[in-house]
Backbone as JSON, one array per atom type, in Angstrom:
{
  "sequence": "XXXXXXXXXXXXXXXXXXXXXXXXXXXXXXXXXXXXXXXXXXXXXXXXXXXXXXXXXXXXXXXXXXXXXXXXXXXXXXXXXXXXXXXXXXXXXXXXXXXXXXXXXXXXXXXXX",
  "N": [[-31.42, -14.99, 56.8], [-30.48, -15.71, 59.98], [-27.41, -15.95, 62.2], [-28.14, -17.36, 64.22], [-30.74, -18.3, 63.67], [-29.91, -20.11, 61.34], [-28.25, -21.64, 63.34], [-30.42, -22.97, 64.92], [-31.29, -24.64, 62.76], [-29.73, -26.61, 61.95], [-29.51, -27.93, 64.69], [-32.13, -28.92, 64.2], [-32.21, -30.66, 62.19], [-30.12, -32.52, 63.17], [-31.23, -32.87, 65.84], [-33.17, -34.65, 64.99], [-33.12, -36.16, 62.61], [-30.34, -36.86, 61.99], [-29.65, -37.87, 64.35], [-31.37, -40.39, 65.07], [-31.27, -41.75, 62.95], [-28.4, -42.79, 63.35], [-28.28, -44.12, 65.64], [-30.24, -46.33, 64.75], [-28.5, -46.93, 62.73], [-26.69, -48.56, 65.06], [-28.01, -50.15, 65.73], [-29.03, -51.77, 64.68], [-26.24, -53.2, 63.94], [-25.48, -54.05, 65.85], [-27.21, -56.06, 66.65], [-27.24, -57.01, 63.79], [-24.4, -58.01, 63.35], [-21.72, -58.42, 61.19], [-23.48, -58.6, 58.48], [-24.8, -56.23, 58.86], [-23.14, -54.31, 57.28], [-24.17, -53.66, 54.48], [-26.6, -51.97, 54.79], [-25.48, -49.87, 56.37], [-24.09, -49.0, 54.03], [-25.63, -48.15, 52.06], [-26.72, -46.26, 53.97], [-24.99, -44.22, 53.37], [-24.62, -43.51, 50.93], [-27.13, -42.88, 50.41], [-27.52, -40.56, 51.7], [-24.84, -39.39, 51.09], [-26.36, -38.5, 48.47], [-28.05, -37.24, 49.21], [-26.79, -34.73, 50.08], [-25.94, -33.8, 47.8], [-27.7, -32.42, 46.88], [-29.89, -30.33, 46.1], [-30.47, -29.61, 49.01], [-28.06, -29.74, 50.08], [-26.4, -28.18, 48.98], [-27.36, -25.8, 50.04], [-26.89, -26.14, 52.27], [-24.24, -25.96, 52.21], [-23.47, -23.33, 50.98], [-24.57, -21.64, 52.99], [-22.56, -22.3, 55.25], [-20.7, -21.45, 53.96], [-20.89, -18.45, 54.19], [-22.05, -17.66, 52.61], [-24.46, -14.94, 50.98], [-26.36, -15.92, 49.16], [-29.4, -15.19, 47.74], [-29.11, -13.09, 46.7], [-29.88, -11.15, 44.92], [-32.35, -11.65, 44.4], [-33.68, -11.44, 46.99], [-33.45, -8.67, 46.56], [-35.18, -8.45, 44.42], [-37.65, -8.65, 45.15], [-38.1, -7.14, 47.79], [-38.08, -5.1, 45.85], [-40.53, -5.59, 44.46], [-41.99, -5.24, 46.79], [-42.59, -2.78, 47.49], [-43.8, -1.69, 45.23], [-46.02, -2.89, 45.52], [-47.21, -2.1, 47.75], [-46.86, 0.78, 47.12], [-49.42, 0.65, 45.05], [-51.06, 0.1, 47.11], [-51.62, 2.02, 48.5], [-52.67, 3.7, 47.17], [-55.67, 2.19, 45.8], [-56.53, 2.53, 48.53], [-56.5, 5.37, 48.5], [-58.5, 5.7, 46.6], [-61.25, 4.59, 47.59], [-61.7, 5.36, 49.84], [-62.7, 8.18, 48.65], [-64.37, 7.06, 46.98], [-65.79, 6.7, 49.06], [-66.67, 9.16, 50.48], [-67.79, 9.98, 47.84], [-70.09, 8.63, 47.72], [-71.2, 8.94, 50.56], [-71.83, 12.04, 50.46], [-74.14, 11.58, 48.84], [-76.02, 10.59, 49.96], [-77.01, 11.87, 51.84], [-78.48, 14.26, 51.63], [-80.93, 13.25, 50.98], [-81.48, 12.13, 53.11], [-82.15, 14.01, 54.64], [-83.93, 15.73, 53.5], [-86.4, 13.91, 53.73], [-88.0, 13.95, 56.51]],
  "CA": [[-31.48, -15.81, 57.98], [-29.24, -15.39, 60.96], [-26.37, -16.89, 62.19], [-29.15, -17.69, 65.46], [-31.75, -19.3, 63.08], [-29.38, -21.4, 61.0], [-27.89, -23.04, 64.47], [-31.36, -23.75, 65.49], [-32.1, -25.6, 61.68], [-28.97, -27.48, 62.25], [-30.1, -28.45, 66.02], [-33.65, -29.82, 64.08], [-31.47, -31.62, 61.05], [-29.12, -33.48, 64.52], [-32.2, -33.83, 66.74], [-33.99, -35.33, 64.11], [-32.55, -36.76, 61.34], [-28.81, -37.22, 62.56], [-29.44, -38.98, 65.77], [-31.84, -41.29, 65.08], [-30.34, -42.82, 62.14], [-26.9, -43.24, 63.85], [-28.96, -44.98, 66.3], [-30.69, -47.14, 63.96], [-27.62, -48.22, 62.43], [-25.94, -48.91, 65.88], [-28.9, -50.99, 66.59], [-29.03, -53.01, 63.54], [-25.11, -53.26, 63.67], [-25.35, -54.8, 67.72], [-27.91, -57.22, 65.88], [-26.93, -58.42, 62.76], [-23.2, -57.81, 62.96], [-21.04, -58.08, 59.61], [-24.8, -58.14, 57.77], [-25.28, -54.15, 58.68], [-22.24, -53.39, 56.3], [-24.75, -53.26, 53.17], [-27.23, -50.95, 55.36], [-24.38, -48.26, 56.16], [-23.28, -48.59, 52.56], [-26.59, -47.67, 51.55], [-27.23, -44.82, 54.02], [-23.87, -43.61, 53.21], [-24.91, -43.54, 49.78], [-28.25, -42.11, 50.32], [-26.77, -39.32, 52.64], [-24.31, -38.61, 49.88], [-27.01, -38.3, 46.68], [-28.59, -35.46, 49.43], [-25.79, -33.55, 50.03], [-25.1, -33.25, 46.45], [-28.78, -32.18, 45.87], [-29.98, -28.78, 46.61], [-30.09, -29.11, 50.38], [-26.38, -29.89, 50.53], [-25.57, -26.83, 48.31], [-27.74, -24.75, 50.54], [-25.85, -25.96, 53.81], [-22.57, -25.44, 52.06], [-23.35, -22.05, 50.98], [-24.75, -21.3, 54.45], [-21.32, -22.64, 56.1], [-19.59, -20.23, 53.09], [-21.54, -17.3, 54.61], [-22.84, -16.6, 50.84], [-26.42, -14.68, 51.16], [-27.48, -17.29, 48.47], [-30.05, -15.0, 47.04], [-29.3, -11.03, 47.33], [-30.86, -10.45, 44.14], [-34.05, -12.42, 44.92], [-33.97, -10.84, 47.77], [-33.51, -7.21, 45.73], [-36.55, -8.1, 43.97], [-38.64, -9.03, 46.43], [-37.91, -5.73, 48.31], [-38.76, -3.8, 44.44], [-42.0, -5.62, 44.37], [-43.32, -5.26, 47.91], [-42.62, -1.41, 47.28], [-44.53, -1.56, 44.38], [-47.38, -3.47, 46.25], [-47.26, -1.09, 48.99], [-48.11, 2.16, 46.67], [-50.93, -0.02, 44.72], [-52.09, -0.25, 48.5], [-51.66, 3.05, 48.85], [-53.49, 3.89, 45.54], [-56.45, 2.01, 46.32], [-56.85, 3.19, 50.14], [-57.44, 6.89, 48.17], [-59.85, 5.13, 45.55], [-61.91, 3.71, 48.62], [-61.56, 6.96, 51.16], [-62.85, 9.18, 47.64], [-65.61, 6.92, 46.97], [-66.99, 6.64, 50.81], [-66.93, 10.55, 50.43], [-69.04, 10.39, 47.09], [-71.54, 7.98, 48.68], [-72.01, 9.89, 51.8], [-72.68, 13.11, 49.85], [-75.27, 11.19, 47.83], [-77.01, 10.05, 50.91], [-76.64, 12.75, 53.03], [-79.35, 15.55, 51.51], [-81.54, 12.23, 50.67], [-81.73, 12.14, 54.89], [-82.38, 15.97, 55.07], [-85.25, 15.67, 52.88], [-87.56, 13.09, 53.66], [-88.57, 14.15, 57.39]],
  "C": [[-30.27, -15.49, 58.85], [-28.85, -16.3, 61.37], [-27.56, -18.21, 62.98], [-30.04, -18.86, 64.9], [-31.39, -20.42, 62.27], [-28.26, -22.19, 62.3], [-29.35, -24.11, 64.87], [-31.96, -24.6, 63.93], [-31.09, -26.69, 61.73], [-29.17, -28.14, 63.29], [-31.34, -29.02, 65.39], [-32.87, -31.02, 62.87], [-30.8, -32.68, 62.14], [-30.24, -33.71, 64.8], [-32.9, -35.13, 65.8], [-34.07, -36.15, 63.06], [-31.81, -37.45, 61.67], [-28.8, -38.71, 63.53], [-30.15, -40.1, 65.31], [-31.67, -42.44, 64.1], [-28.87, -43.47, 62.59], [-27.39, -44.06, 64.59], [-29.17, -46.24, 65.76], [-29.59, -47.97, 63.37], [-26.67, -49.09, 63.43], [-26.76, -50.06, 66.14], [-28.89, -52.16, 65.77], [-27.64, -53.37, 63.35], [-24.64, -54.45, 64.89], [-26.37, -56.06, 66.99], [-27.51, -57.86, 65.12], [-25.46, -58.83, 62.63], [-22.67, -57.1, 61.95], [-22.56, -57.63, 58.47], [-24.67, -57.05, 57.7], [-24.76, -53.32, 57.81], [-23.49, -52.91, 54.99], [-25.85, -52.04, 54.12], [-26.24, -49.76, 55.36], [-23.66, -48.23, 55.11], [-24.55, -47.64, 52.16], [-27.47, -46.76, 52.35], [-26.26, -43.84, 54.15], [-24.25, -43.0, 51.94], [-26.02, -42.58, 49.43], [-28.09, -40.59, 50.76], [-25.59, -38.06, 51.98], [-24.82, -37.85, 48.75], [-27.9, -36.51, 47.52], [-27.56, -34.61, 49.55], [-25.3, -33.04, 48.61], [-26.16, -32.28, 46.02], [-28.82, -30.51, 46.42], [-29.99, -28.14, 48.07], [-28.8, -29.08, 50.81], [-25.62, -28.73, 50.01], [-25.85, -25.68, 48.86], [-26.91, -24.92, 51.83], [-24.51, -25.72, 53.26], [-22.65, -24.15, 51.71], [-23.49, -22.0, 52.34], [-23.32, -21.04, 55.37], [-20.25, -21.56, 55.63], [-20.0, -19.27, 53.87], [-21.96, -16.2, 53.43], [-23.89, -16.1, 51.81], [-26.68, -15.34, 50.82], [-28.41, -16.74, 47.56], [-30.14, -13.65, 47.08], [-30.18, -10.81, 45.92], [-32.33, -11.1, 44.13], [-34.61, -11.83, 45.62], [-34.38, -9.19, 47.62], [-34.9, -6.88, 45.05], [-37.91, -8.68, 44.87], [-38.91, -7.83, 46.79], [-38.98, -5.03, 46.79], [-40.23, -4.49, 44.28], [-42.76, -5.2, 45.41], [-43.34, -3.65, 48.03], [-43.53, -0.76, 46.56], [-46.08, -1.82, 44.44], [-47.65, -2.52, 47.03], [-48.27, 0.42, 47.87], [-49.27, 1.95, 45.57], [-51.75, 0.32, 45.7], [-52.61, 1.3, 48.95], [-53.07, 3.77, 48.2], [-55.06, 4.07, 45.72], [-57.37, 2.33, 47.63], [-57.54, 4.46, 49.68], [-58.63, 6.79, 47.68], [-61.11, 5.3, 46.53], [-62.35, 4.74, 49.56], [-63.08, 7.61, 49.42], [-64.13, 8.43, 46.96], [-66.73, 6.95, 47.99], [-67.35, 8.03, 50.61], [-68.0, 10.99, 49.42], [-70.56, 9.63, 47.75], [-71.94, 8.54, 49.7], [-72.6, 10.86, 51.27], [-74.02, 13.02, 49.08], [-76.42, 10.85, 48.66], [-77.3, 11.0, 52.02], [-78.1, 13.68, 52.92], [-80.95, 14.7, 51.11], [-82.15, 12.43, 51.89], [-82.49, 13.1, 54.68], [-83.88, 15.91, 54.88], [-86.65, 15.2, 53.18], [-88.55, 13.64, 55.14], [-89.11, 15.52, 57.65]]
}
């Protein structure tokens, strides 16, 4: 992923997530007052248990500028290589039977008229 595509997943995590909860608690904070404290405990809390989980370890790598997954990525690459001359493989199979079927049908034509 590029630098380009993780600004714009951070710009959908803010538009979307970010804002509208900060909102939410501003709104319920202008309302109930002192009440709201147990709400922003408990999306402090909640906000914390994700960052610990696997999306929080993927934005902190990210921010590291790890890859995250080069050998995942290594085999990925060694399979779709491997897929590729299967594809290849088959394409001859496919070519090398159209060629026996035409020849089989071909003197079949010739014949009959």
């Amino acid at each position: 992923m590029k630098d380009s595509d993780f600004t714009g997943v951070l710009a959908v995590i803010g538009l979307f997530i970010v804002i509208p909860v900060a909102l939410a608690l501003m709104f319920a904070s202008s309302k109930l007052g002192a009440a709201s404290i147990p709400i922003w405990m408990a999306t402090a809390g909640a906000a914390w248990l994700i960052m610990r989980g696997p999306m929080g370890e993927a934005l902190a790598s990210r921010f590291r500028g790890e890859a995250g997954s080069s050998e995942l990525h290594g085999e990925t690459l060694a399979e779709l290589e491997d897929l590729r001359g299967r594809v290849v493989e088959l394409e001859e199979r496919v070519d090398f039977s159209e060629r026996l079927l035409a020849q089989q049908r071909e003197p079949a034509q010739i014949e009959r008229p």
